[in-house]
C-alpha positions in Angstrom: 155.3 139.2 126.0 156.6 142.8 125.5 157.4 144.0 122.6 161.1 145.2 122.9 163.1 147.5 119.7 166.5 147.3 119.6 168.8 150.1 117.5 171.9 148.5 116.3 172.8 151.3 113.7 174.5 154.8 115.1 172.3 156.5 117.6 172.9 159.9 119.4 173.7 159.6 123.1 175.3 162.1 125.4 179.2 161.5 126.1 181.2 162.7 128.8 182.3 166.3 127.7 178.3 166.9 127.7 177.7 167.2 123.9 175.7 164.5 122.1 177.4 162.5 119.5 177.1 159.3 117.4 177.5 155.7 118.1 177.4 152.6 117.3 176.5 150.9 120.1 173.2 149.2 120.2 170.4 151.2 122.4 167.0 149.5 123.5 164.0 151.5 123.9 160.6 149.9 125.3 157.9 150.4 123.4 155.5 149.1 126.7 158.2 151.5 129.3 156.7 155.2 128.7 160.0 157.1 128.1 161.5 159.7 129.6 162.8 163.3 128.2 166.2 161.9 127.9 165.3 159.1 125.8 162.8 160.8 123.7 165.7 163.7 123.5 168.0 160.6 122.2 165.5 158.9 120.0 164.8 162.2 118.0 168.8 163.3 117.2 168.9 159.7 115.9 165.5 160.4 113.9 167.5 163.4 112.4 170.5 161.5 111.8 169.7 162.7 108.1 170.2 166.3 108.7 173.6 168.6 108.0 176.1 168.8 110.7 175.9 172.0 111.8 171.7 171.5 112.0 173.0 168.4 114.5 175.5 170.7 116.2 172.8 173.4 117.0 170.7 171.1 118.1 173.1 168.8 120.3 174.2 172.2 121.9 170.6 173.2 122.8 170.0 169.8 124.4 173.0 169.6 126.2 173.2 173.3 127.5 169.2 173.7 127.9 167.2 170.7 128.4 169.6 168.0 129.8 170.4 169.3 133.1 166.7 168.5 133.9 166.4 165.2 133.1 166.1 164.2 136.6 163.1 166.0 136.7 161.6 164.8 133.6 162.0 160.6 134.0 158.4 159.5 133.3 155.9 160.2 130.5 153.6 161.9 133.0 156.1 164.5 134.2 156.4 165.9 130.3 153.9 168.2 130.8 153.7 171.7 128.3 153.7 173.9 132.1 156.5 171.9 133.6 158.2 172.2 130.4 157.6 176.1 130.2 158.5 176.7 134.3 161.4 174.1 134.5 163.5 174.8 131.2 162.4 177.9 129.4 161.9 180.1 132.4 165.3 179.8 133.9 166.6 180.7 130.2 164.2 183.9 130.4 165.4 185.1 133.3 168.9 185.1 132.3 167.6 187.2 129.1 168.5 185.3 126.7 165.1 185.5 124.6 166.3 184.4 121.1 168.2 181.1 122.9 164.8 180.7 125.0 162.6 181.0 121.6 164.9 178.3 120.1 164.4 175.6 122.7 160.8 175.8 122.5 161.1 175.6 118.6 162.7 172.3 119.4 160.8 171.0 122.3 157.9 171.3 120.3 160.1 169.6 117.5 160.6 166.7 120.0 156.7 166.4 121.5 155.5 166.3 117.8 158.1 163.3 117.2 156.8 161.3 120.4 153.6 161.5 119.2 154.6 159.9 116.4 157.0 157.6 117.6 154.9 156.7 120.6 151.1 155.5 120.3 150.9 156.1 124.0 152.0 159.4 124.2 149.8 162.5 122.7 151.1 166.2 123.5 148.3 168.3 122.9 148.9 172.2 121.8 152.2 171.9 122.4 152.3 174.7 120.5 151.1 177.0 122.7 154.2 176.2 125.2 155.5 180.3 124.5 152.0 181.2 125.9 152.8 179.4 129.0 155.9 181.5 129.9 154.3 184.6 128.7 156.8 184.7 125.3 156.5 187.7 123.8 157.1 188.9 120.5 160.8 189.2 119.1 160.2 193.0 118.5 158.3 193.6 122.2 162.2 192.7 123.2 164.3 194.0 120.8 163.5 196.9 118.7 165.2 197.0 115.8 165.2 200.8 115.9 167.0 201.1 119.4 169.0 204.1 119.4 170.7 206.2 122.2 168.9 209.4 121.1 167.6 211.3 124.8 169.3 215.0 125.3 173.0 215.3 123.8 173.3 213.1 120.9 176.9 214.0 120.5 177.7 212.4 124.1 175.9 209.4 123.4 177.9 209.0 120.2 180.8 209.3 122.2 179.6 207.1 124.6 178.9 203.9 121.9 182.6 204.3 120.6 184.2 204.2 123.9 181.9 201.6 125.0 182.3 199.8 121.7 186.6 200.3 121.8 187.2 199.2 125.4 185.4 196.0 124.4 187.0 195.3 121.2 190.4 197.2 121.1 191.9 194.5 119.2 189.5 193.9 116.2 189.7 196.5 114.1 187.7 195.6 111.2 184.3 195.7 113.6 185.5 198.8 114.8 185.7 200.3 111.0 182.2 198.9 110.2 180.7 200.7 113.2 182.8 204.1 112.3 181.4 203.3 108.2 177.6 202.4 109.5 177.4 205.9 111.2 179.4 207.6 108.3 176.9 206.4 105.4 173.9 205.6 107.9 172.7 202.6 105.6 171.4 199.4 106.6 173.9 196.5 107.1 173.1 194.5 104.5 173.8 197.4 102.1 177.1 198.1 103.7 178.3 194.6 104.1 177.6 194.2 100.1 180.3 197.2 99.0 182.9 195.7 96.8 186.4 197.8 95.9 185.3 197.7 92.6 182.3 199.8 94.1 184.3 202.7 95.4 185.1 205.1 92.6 188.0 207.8 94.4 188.5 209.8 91.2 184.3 210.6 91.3 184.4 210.5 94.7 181.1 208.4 94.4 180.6 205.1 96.2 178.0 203.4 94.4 175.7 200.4 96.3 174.5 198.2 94.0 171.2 197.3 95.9 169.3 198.8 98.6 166.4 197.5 100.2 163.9 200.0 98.5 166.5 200.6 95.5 166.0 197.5 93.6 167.0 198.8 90.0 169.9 201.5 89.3 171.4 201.5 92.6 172.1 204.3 94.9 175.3 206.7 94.4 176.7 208.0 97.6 178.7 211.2 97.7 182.5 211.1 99.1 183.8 213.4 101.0 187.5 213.1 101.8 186.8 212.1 105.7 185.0 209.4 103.9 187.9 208.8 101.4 190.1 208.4 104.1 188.1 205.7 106.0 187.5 203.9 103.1 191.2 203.8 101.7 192.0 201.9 105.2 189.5 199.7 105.2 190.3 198.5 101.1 194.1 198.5 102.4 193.5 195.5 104.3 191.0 193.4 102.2 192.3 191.1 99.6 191.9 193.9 97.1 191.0 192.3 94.0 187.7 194.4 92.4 185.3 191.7 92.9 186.1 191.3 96.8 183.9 193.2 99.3 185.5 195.3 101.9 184.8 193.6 104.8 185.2 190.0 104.6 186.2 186.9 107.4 188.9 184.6 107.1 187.5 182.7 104.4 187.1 186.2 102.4 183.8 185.8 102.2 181.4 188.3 103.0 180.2 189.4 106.6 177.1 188.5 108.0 174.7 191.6 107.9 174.2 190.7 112.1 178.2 190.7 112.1 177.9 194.5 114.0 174.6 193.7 115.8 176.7 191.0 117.6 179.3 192.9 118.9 177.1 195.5 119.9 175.0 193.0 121.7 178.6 191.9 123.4 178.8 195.5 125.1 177.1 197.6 127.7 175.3 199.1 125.1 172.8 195.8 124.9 169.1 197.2 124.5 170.3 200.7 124.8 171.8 200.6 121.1 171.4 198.3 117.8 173.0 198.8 114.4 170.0 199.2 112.6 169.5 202.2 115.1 172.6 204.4 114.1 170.2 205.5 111.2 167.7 206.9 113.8 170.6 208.5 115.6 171.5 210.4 112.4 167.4 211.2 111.1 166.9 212.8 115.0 169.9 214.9 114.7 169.1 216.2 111.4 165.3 216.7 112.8 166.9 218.7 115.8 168.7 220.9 113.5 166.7 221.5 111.6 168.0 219.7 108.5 165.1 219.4 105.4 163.4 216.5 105.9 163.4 215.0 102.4 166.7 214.9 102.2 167.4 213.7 105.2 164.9 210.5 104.1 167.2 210.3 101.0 170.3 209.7 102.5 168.8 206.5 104.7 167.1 205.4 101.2 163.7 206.2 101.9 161.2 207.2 99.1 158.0 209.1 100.4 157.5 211.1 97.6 154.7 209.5 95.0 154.9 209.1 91.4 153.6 212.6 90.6 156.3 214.5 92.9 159.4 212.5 91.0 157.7 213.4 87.6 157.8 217.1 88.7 160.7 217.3 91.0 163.6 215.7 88.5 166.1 216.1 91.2 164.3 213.1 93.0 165.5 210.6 90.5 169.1 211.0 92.2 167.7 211.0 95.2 168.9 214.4 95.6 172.1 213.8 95.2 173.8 217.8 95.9 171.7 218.4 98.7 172.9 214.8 100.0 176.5 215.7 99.3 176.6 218.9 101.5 174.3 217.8 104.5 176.4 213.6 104.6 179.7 215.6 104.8 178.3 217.7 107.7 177.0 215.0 109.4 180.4 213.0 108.7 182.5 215.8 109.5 180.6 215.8 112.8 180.6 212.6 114.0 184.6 212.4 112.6 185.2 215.4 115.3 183.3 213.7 118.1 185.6 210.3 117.2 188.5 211.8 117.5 187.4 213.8 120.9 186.4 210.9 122.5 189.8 209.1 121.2 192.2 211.9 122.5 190.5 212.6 126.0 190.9 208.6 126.6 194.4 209.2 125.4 195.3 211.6 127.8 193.6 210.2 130.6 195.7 207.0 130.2 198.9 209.1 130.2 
């Protein structure tokens, strides 16, 4: 006689607006029936019935978007293979280019293999693991280069470019639109940005000080002001809560921004794979390169020590990471990019008139 299981307790199971969801309804699974993907899909949201709701969310939404519009091809054991897996449901996602979302439903599939396994004596998936081999996955950095910048011939048209390209996608979000404007003034990394508080912005030293930096651990980094700079950042305090312990940019919970907040947005535009936010620091280091800026201090300015301990004993100035010759050559480049701003902004305004 078979051996039959039967689930009384809440179990996930697909309803009819296509997301999975919990219910009480009893579901029988066959332990002498090999399943298929759909059950096996089922069996292992109920299996992580334990997990946070958002965790379910994500991986309800993966399912239902990804790997349930196959199910008809995937109804016996012997049709979960690791190639028809790779061609059927991760290819397709490939194509569209959609690498991270394609690198996250093979993180679960293999999730859900290793749980049948488990859950099923009569089902073994062997190197599963290797399923990103099959579709020729590459690396997360052979796709997206952190570094992308729009840096060939005129830089200044490119920068104009990424504003205008970057406005006429968001014209009504103005707080991404700062951040992009700040991210090329200061030309630090996001994380840095994003962790300014008012109480960080000192206008009668015209010194912004960062508390942190990703090779600053101790003592921070002091950033000179110049008043373009002034200006931007008295807007962008103007519409934050205000209070000295709140960071500048924050969402609607006032909370701080995620450091991929600009990254996204970017990734929203035409400028996908042409231009990243990490990149707007290689945009500023190549134009200070191509005229013929001194090299050290341009490594200051994006927080970069590559002097050794014997040069910083000798060279005292080091110890504020240069801070004068920062001052001069961050309120030329800010000066410049604020003139190629407001070019771009008042040719579009007179074409639309």
């Amino acid at each position: 006689m078979e051996k039959q299981i039967v689930i009384t307790e809440s179990v996930a199971v697909m309803g009819n607006d296509g997301e999975y969801g919990m219910t009480a309804e009893p579901c029988n699974y066959l332990n002498s029936e090999p399943p298929s993907l759909k059950s096996l899909c089922e069996e292992f949201l109920y299996s992580r019935s334990n997990n946070s709701s958002a965790t379910l969310r994500t991986y309800s939404r993966l399912i239902s978007n990804h790997i349930a519009p196959h199910y008809e091809l995937f109804k016996k054991a012997e049709d979960i293979t690791m190639h028809r897996l790779g061609y059927i449901i991760i290819m397709p996602i490939l194509k569209r280019g959609l690498q991270s979302t394609a690198s996250a439903v093979i993180s679960l599939l293999i999730m859900i293999m290793n749980y049948a396994g488990v859950a099923h004596e009569d089902i073994c998936f062997r190197n599963i693991k290797n399923l990103p081999k099959v579709v020729n996955m590459k690396k997360k950095d052979e796709y997206e280069i952190p570094q992308r910048a729009m840096i060939n011939k005129n830089i200044g048209k490119n920068i104009k470019y990424i504003f205008r390209v970057f406005r006429e996608r968001h014209p009504k979000n103005k707080q991404v639109n700062q951040l992009l404007l700040l991210s090329f003034y200061l030309c630090l990394r996001q994380s840095e940005i994003l962790s300014i508080r008012v109480k960080d912005v000192n206008f009668r030293r015209h010194n912004l000080h960062i508390v942190k930096t990703k090779t600053i651990k101790k003592g921070g980094f002091d950033v000179p002001m110049c008043p373009v700079l002034e200006d931007l950042l008295t807007e962008i305090i103007a519409t934050c809560p205000g209070k000295p312990d709140d960071y500048i940019f924050t969402n609607r919970n006032n909370r701080r921004l995620h450091s991929s907040t600009l990254e996204c947005y970017l990734y929203k535009t035409e400028l996908r794979g042409l231009q990243t936010a990490h990149g707007i620091r290689a945009i500023f280091s190549t134009w200070a390169s191509r005229n013929n800026k001194d090299n050290l201090t341009s490594e200051c300015v994006l927080t970069h020590k590559t002097w050794n301990r014997v040069q910083e004993l000798y060279n005292r100035d080091l110890n504020g990471y240069l801070y004068n010759k920062r001052k001069k050559l961050m309120t030329e480049w800010i000066e410049y990019v604020h003139y190629l701003v407001s070019d771009s902004q008042n040719s579009r305004k007179t074409v639309v008139k």
